[in-house]
Phi, psi and omega in degrees: 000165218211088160253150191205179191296125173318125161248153187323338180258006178250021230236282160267042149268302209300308184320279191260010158281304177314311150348272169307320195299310185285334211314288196263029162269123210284356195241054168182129193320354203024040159231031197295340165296342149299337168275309176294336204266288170340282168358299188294315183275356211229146197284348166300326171322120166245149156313307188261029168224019167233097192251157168240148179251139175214145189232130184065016185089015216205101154339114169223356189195158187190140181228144164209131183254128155237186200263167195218183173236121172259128173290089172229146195049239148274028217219105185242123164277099164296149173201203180232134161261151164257119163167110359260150140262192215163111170213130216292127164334299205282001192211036180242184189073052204221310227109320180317311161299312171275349166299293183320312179300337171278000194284306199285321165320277171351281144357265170330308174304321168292350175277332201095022159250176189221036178207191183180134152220183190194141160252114191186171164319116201308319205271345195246346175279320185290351152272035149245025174140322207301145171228175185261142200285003174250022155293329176261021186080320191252158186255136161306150137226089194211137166269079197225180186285157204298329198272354182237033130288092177225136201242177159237150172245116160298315159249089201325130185095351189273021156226048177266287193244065142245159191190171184114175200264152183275114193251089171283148161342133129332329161292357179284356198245343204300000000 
């Protein structure tokens, strides 16, 4: 398997793989290929953080780390949300997910940053690392339950003193 960077031509092969991944997911708007295509355009964008995994020549799986803000006062944490990973039906249970998520940690980390967060599965996200983000101090702003807020520290200790509400793109709102 071959992961690498999204490049421009993979944009509708991501556009429906996103599409199948999410099709029979109950705990999603099934428009996260509308989020990404936002996304892509919005200054949250990093380049070298919207990846794809391919296998046999063939787009299977796609992660995008963008950058958010964590908020306390007038006081801004950069930091990344994970949203979406993605892997095509005929090819999840593989692995494949969790390669792109170390992949894109890894990545993210050689860029400088030094946190992550995700709004996602409780039981699946704390094996790479996620704790629940209201061990730190930090909030969604999203009403959804507390065990599926979850941050990372890419670089140990770099959220021992943040705290604050978490401030995603506007494309997350559009």
């Amino acid at each position: 398997m071959i992961i690498r960077r999204e490049e421009p031509k993979d944009y509708p092969i991501v556009f429906t793989l996103l599409e199948a991944a999410f099709r029979d997911e109950m705990h999603s708007d099934h428009k996260e290929q509308f989020l990404v295509e936002r996304l892509r355009k919005s200054q949250a964008f990093v380049n070298e953080l919207s990846i794809v995994a391919e296998q046999d020549g063939e787009i299977v799986g796609y992660i995008l780390l963008t950058e958010i803000d964590i908020q306390q006062n007038e006081e801004l944490t950069p930091s990344l949300a994970l949203a979406p990973v993605a892997v095509l039906p005929t090819h999840q249970y593989k692995g494949i997910g969790g390669q792109l998520i170390e992949y894109a940690h890894n990545k993210a980390r050689s860029l400088g940053y030094q946190s992550v967060v995700v709004l996602g599965h409780e039981t699946y996200y704390p094996k790479f690392g996620y704790q629940p983000a209201e061990n730190f101090g930090i909030r969604f702003p999203f009403d959804v339950p507390a065990e599926n807020c979850m941050v990372l520290e890419l670089v140990p200790g770099s959220l021992k003193n943040v705290k604050g509400l978490v401030r995603y793109s506007p494309a997350f709102f559009e």
